[in-house]
PyMOL Python script that loads the backbone (N, CA, C, O; Angstrom):
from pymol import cmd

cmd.read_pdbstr("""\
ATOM      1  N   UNK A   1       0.835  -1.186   0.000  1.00  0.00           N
ATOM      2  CA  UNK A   1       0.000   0.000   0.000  1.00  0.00           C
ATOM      3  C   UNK A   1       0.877   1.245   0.000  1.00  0.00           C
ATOM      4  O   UNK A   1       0.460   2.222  -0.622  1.00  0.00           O
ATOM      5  N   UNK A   2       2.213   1.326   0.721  1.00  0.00           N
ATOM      6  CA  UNK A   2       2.828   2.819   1.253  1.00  0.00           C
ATOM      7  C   UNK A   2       3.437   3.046  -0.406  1.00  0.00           C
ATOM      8  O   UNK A   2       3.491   4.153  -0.943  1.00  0.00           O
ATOM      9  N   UNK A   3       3.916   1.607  -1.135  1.00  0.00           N
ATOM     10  CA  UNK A   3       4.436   2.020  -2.224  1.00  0.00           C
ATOM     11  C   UNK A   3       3.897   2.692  -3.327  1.00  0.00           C
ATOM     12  O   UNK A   3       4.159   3.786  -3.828  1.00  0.00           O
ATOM     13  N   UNK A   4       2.985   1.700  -3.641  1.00  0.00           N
ATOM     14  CA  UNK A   4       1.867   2.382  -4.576  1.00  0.00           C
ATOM     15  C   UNK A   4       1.286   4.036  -4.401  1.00  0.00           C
ATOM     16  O   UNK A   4       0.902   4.804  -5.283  1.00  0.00           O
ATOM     17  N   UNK A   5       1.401   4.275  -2.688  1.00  0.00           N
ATOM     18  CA  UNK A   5       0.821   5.723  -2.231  1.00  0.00           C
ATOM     19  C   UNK A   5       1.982   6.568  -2.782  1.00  0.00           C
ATOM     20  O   UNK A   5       1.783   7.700  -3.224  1.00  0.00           O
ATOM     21  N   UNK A   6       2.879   6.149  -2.757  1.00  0.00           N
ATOM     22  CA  UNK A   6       4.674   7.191  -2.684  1.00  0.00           C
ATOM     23  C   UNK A   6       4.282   6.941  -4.567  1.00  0.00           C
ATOM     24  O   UNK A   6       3.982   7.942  -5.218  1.00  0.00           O
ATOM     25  N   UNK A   7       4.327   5.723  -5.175  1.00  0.00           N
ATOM     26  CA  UNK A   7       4.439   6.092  -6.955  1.00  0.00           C
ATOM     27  C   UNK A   7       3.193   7.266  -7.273  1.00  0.00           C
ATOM     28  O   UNK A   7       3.157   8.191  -8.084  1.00  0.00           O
ATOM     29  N   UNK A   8       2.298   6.832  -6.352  1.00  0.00           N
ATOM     30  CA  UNK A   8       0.939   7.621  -6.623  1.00  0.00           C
ATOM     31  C   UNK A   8       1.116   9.705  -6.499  1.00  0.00           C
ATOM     32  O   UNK A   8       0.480  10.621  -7.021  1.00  0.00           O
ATOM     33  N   UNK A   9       2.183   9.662  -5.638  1.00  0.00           N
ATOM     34  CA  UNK A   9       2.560  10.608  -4.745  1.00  0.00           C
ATOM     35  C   UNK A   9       3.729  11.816  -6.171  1.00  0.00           C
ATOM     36  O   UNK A   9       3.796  12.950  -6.646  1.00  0.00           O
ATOM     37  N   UNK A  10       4.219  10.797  -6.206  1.00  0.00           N
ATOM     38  CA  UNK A  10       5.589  10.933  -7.076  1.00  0.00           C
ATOM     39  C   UNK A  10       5.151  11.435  -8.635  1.00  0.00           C
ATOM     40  O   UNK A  10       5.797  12.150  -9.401  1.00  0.00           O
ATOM     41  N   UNK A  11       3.964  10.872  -8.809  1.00  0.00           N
ATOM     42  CA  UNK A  11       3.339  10.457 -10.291  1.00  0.00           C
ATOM     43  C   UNK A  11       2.521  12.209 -10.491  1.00  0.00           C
ATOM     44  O   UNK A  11       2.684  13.061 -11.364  1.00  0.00           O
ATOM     45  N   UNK A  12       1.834  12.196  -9.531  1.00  0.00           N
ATOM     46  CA  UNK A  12       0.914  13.446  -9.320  1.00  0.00           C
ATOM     47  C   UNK A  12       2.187  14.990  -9.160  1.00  0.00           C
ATOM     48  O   UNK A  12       1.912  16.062  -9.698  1.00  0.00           O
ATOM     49  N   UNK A  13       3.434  14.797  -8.393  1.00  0.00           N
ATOM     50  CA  UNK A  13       4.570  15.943  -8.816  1.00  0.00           C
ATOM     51  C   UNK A  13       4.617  15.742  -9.761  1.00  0.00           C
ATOM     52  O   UNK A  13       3.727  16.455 -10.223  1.00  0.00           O
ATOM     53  N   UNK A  14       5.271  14.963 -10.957  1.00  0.00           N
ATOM     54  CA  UNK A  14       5.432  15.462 -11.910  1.00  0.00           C
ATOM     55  C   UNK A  14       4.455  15.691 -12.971  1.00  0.00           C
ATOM     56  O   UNK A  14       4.726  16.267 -14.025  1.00  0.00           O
ATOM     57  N   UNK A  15       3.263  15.205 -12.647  1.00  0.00           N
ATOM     58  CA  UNK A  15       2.027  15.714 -13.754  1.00  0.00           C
ATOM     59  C   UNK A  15       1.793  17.640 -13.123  1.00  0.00           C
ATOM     60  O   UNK A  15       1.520  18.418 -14.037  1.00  0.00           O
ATOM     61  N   UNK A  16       1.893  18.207 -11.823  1.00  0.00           N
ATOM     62  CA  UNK A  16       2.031  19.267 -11.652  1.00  0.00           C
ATOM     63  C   UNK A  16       3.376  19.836 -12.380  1.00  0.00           C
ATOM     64  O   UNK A  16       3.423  21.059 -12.514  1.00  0.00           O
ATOM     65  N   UNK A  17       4.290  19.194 -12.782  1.00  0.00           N
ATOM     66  CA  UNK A  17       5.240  19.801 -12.754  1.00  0.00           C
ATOM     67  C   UNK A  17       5.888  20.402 -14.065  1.00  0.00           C
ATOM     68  O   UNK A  17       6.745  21.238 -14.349  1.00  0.00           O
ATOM     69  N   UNK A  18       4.464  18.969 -15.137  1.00  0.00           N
ATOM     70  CA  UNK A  18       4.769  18.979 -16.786  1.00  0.00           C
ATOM     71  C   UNK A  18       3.847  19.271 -17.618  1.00  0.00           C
ATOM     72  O   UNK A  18       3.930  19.545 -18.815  1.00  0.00           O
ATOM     73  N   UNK A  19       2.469  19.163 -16.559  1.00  0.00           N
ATOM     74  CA  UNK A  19       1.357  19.362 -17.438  1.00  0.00           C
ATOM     75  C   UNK A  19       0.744  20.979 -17.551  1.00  0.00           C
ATOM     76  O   UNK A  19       0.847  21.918 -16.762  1.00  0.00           O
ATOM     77  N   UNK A  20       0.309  20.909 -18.405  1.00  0.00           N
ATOM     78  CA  UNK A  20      -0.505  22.227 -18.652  1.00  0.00           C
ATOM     79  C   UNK A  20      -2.052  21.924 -18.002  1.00  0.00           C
ATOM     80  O   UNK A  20      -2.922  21.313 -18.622  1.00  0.00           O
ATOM     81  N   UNK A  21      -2.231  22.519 -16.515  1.00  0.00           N
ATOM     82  CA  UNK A  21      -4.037  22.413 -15.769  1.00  0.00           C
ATOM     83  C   UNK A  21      -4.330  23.869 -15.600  1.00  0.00           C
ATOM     84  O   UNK A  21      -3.856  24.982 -15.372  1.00  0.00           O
ATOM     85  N   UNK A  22      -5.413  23.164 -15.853  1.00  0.00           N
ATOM     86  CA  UNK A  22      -6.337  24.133 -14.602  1.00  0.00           C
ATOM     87  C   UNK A  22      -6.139  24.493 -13.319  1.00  0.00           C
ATOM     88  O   UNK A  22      -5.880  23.621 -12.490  1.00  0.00           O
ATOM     89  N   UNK A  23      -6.234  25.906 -12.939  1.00  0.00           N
ATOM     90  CA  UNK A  23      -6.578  25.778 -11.552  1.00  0.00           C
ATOM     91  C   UNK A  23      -7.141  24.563 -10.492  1.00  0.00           C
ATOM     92  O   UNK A  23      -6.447  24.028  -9.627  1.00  0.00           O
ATOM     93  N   UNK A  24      -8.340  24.312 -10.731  1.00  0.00           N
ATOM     94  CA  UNK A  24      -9.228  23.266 -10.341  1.00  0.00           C
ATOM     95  C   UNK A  24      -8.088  21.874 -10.390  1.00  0.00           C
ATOM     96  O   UNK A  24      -7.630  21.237  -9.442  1.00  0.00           O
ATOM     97  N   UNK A  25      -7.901  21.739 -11.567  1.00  0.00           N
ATOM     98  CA  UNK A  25      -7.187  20.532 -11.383  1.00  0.00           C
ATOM     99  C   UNK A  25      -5.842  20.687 -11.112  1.00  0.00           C
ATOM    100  O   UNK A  25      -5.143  19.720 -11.416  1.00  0.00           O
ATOM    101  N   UNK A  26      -5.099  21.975 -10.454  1.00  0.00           N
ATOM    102  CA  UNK A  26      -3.811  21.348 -10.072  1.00  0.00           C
ATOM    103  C   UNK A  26      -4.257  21.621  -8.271  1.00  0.00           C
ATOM    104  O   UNK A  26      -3.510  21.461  -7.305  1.00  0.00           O
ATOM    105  N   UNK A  27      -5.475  22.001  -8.269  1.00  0.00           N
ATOM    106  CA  UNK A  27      -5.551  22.496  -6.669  1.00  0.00           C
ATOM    107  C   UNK A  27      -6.146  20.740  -6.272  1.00  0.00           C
ATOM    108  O   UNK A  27      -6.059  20.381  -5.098  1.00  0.00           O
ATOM    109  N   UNK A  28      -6.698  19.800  -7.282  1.00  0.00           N
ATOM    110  CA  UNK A  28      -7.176  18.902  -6.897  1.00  0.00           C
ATOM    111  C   UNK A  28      -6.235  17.468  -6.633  1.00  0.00           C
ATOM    112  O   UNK A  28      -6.520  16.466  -5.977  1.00  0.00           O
ATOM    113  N   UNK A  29      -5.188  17.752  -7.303  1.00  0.00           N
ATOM    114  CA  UNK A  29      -4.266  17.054  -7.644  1.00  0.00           C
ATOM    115  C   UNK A  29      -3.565  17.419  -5.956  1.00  0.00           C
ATOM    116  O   UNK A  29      -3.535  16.827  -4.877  1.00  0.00           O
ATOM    117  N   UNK A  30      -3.154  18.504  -6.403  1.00  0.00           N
ATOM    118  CA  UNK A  30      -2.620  19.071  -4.960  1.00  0.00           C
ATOM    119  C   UNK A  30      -3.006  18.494  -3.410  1.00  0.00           C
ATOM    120  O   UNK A  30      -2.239  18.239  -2.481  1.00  0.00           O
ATOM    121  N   UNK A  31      -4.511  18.382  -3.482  1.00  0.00           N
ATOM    122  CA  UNK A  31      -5.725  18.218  -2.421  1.00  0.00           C
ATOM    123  C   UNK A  31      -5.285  16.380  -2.161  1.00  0.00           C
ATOM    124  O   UNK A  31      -5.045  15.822  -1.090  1.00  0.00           O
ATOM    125  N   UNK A  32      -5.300  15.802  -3.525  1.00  0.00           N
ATOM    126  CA  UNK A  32      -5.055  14.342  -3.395  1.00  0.00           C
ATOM    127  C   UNK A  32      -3.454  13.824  -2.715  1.00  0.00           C
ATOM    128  O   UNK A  32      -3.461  12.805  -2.024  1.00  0.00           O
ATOM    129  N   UNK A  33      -2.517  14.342  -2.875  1.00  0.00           N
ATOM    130  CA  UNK A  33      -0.871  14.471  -2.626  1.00  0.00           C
ATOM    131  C   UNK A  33      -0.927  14.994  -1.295  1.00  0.00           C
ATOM    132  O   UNK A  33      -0.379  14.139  -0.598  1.00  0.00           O
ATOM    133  N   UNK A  34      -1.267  15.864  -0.634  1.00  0.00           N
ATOM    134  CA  UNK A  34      -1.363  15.923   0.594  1.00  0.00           C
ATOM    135  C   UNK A  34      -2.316  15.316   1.528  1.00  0.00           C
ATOM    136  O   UNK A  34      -2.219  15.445   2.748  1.00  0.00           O
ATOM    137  N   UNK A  35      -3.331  14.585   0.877  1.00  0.00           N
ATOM    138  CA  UNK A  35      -3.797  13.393   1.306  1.00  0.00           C
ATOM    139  C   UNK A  35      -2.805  12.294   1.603  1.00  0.00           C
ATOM    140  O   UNK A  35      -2.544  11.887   2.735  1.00  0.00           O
ATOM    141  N   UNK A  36      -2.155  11.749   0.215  1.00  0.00           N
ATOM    142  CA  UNK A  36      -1.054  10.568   0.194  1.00  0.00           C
ATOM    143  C   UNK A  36       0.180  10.689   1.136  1.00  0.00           C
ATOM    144  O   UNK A  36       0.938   9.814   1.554  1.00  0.00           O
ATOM    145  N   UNK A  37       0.150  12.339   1.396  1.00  0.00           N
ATOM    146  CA  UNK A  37       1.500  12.379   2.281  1.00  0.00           C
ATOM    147  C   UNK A  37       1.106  12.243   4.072  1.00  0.00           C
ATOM    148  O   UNK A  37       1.932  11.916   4.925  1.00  0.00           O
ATOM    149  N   UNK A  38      -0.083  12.523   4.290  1.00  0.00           N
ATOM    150  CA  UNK A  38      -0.420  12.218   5.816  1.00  0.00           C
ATOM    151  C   UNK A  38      -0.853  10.427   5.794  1.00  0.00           C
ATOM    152  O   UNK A  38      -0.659   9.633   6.714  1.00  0.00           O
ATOM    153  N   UNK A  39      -1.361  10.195   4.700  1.00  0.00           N
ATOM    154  CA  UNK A  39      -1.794   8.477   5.186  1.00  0.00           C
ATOM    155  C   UNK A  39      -0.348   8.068   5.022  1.00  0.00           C
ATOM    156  O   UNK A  39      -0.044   7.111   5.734  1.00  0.00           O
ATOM    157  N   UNK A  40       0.454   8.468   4.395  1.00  0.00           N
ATOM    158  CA  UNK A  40       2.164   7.196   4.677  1.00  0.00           C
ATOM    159  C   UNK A  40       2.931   8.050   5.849  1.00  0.00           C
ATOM    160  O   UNK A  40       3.699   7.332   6.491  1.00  0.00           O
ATOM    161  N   UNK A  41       2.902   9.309   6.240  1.00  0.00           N
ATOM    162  CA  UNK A  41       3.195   9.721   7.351  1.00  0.00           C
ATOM    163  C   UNK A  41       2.835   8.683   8.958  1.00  0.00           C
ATOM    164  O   UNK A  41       3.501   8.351   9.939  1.00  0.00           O
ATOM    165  N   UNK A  42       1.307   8.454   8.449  1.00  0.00           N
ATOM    166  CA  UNK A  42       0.677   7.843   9.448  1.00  0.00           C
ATOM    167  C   UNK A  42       0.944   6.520   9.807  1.00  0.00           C
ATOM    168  O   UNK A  42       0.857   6.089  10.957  1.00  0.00           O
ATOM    169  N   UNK A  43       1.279   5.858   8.795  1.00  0.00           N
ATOM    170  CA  UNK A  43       1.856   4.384   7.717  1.00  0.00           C
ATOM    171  C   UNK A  43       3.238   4.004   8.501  1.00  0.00           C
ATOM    172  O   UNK A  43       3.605   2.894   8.888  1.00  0.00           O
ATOM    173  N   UNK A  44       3.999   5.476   8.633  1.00  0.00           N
ATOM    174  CA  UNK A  44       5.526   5.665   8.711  1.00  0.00           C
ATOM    175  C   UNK A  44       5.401   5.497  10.274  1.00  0.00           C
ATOM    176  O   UNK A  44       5.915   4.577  10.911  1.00  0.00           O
ATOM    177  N   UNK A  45       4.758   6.363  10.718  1.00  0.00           N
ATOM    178  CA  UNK A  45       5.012   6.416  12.697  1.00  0.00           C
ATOM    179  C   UNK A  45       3.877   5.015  13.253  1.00  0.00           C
ATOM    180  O   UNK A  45       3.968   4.675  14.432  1.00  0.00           O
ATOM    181  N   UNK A  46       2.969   4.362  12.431  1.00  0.00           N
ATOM    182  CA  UNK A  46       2.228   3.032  12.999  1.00  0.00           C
ATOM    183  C   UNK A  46       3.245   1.818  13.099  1.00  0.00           C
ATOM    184  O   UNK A  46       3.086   0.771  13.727  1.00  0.00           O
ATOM    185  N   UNK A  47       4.677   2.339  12.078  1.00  0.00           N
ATOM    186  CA  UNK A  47       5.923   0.921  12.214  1.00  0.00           C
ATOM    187  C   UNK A  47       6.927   1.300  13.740  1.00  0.00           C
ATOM    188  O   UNK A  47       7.695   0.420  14.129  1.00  0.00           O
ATOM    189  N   UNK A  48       6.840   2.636  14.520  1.00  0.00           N
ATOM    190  CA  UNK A  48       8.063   3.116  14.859  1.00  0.00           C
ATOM    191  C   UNK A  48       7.303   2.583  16.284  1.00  0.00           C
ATOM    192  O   UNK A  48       6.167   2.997  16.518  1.00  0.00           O
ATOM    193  N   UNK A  49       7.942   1.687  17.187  1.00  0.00           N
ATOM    194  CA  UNK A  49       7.703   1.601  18.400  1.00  0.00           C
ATOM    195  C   UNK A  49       6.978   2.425  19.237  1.00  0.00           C
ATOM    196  O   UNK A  49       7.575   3.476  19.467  1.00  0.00           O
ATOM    197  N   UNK A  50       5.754   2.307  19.849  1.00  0.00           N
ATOM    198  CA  UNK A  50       5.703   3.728  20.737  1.00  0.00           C
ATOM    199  C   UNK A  50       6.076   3.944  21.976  1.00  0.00           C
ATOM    200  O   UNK A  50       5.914   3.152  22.904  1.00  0.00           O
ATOM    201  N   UNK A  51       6.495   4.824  22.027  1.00  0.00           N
ATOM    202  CA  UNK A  51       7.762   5.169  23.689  1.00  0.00           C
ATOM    203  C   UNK A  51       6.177   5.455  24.844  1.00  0.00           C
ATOM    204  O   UNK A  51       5.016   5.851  24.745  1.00  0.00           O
ATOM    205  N   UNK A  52       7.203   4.903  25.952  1.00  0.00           N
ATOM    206  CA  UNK A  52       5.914   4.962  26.673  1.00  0.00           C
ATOM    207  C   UNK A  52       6.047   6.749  27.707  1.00  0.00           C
ATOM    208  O   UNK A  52       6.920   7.530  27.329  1.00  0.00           O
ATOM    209  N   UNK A  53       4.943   7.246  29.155  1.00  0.00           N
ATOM    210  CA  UNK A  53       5.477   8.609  28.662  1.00  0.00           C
ATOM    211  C   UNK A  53       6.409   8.779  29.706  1.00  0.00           C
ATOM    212  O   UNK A  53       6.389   9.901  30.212  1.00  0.00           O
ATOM    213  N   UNK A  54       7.571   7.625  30.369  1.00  0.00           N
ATOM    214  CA  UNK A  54       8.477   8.055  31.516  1.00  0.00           C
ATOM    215  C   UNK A  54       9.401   8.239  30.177  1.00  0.00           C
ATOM    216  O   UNK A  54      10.212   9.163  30.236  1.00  0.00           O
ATOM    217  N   UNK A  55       9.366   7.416  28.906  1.00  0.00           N
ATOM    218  CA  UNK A  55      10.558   7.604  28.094  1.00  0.00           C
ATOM    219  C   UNK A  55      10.147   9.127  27.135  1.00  0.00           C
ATOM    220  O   UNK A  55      10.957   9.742  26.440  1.00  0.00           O
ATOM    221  N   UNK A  56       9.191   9.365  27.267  1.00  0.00           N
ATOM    222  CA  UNK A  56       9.534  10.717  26.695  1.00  0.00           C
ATOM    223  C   UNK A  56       9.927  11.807  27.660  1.00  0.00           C
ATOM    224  O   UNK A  56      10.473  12.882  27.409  1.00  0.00           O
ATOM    225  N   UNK A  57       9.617  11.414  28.571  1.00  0.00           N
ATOM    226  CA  UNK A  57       9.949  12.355  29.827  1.00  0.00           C
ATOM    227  C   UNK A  57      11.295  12.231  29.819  1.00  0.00           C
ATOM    228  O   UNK A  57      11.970  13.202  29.476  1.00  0.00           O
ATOM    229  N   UNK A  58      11.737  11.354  30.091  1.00  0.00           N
ATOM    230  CA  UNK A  58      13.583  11.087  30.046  1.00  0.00           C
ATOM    231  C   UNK A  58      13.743  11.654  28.523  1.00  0.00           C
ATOM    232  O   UNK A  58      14.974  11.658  28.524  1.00  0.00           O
ATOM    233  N   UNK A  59      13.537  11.940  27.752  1.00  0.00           N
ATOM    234  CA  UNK A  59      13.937  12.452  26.376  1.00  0.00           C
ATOM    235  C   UNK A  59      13.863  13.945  26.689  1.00  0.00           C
ATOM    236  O   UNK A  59      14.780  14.751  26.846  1.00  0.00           O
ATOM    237  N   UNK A  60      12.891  14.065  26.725  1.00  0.00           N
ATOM    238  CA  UNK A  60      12.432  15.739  27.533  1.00  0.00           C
ATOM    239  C   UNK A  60      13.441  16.134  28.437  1.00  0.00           C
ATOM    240  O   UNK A  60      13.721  17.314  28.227  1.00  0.00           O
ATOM    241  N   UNK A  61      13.924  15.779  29.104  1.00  0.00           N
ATOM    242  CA  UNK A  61      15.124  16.038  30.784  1.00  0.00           C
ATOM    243  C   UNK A  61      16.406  16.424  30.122  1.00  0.00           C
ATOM    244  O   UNK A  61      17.040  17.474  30.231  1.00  0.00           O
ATOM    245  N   UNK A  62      16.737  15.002  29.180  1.00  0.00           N
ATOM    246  CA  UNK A  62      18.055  14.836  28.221  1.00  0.00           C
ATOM    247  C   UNK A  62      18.082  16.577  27.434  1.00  0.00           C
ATOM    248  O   UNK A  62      19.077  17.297  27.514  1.00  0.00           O
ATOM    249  N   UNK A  63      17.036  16.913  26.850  1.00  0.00           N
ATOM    250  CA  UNK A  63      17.018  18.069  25.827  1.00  0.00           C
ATOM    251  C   UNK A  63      16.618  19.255  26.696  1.00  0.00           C
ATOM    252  O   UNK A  63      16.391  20.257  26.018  1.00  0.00           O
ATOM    253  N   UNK A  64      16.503  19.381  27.705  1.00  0.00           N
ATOM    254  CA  UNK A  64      16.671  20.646  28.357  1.00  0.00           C
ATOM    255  C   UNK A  64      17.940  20.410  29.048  1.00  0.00           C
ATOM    256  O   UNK A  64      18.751  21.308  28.819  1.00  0.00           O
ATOM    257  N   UNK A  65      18.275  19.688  29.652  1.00  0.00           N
ATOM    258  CA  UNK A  65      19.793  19.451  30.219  1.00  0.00           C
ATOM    259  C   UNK A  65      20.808  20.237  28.967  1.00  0.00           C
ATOM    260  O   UNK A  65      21.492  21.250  29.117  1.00  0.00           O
ATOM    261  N   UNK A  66      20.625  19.306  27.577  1.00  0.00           N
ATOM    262  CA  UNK A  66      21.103  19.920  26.112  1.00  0.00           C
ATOM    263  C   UNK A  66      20.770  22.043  26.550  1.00  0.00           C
ATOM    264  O   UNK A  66      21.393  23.028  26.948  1.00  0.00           O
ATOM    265  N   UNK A  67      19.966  21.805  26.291  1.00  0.00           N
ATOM    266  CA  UNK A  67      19.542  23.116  26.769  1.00  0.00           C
ATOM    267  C   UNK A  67      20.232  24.133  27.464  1.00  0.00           C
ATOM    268  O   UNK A  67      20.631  25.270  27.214  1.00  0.00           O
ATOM    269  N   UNK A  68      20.241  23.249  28.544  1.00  0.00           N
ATOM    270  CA  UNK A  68      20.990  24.233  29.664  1.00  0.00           C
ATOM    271  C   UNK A  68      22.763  24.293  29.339  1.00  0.00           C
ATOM    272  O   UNK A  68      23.337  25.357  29.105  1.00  0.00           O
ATOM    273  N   UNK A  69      23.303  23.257  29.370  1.00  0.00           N
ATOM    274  CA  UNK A  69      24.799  23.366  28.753  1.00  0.00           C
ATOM    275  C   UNK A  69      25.028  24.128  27.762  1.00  0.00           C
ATOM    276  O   UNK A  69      26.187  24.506  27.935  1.00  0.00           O
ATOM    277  N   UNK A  70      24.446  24.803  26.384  1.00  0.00           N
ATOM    278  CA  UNK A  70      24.643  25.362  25.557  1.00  0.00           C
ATOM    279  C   UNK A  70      24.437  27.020  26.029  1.00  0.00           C
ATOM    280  O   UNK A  70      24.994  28.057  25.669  1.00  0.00           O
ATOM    281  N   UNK A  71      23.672  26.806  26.727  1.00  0.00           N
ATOM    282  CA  UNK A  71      23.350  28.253  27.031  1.00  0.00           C
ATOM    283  C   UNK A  71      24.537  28.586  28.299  1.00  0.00           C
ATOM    284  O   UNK A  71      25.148  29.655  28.298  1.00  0.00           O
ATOM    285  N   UNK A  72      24.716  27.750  29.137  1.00  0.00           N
ATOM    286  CA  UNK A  72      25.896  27.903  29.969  1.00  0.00           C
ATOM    287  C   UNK A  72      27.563  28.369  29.052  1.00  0.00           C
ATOM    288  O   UNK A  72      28.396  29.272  28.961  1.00  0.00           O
ATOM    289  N   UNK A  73      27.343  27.481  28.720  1.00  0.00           N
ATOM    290  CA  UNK A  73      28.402  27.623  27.797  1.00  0.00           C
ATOM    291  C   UNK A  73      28.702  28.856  27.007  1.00  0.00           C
ATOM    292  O   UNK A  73      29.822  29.355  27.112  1.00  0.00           O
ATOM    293  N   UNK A  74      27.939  29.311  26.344  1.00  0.00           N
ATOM    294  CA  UNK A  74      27.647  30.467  25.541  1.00  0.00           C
ATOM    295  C   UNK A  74      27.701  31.607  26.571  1.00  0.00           C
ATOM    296  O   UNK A  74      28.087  32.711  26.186  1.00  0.00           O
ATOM    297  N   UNK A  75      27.302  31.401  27.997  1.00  0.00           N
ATOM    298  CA  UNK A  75      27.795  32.921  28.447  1.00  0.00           C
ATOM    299  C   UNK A  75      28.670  32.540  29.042  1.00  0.00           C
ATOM    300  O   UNK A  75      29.214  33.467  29.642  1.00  0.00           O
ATOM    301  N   UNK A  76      29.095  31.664  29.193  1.00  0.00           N
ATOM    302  CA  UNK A  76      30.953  31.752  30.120  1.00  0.00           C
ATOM    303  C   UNK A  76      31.658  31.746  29.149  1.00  0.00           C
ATOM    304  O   UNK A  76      32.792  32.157  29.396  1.00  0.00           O
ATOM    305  N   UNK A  77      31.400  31.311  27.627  1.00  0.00           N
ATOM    306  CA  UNK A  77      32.522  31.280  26.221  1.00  0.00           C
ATOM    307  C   UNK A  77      32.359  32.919  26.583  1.00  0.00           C
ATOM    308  O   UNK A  77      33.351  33.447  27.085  1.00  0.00           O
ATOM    309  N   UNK A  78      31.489  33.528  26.419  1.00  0.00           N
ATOM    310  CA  UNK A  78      31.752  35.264  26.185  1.00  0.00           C
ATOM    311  C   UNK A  78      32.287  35.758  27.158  1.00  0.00           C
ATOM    312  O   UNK A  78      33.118  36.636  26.924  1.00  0.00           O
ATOM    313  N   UNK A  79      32.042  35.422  28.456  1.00  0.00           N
ATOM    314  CA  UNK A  79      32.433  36.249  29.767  1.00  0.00           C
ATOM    315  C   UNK A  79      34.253  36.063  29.763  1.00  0.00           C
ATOM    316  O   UNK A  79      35.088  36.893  30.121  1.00  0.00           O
ATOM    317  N   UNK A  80      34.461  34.701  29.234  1.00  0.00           N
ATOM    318  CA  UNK A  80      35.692  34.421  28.805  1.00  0.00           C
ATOM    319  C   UNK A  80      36.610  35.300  28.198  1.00  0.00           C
ATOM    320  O   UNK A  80      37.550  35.949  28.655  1.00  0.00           O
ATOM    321  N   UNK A  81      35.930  35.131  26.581  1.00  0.00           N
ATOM    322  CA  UNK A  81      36.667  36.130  25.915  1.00  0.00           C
ATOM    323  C   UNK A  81      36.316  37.913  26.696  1.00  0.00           C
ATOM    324  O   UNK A  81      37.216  38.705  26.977  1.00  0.00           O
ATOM    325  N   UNK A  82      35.817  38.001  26.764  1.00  0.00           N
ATOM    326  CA  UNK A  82      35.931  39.649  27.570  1.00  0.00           C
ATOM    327  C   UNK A  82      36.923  39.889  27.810  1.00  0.00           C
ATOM    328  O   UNK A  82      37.606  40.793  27.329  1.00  0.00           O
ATOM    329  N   UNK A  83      37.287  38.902  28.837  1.00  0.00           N
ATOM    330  CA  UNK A  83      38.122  39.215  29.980  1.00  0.00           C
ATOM    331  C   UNK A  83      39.728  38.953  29.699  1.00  0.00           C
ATOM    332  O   UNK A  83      40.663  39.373  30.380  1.00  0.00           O
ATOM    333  N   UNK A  84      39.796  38.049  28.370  1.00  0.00           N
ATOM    334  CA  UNK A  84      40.987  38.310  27.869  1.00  0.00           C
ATOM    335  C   UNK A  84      41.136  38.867  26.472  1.00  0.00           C
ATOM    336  O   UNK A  84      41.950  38.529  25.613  1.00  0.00           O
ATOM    337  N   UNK A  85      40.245  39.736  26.416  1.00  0.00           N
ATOM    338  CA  UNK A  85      40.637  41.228  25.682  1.00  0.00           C
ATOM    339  C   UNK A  85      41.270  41.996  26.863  1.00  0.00           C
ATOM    340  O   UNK A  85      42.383  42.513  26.770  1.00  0.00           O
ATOM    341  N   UNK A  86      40.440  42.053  28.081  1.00  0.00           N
ATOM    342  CA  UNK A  86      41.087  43.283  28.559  1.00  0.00           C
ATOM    343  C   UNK A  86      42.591  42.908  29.812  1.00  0.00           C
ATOM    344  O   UNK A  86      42.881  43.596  30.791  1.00  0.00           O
ATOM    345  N   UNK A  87      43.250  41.725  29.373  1.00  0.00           N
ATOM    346  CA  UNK A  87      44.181  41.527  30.150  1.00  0.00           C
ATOM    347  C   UNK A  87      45.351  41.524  28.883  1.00  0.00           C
ATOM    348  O   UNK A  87      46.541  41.350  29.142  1.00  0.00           O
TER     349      UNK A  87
END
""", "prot")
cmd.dss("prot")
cmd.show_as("cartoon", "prot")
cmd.util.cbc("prot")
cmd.orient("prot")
């Protein structure tokens, strides 16, 4: 099914891309392709394990921790250099 949706997907860019339409029919074409791209989106995340929510929470902790080091960093890298300009 995801393949046929992606040739289906693929098939409809380049008929936008070569054909001479209508309004109507490239807005419909259009209407159908962003259809095909949320059902294999949907297709795509129904194969991916689902995390349960202490593991997104631990993902969440990890990326503000990320968070916080960069921003630490970034004002002691500057407070740094300051201070040996003026020595």
């Amino acid at each position: 099914i995801a393949a046929a949706a992606r040739r289906r997907r693929a098939a409809i860019v380049e008929e936008v891309g070569t054909a001479d339409l209508s309004r109507d029919e490239a807005d419909r074409l259009f209407e159908e392709a962003v259809g095909l791209s949320r059902a294999l989106d949907t297709l795509d995340r129904a194969r991916e394990p689902r995390s349960s929510v202490a593991e997104e929470a631990r993902k969440a902790r990890l990326e503000d921790g990320r968070r916080w080091l960069g921003l630490v960093s970034r004002v002691y890298g500057k407070e740094k250099k300051g201070r040996d300009r003026f020595q």
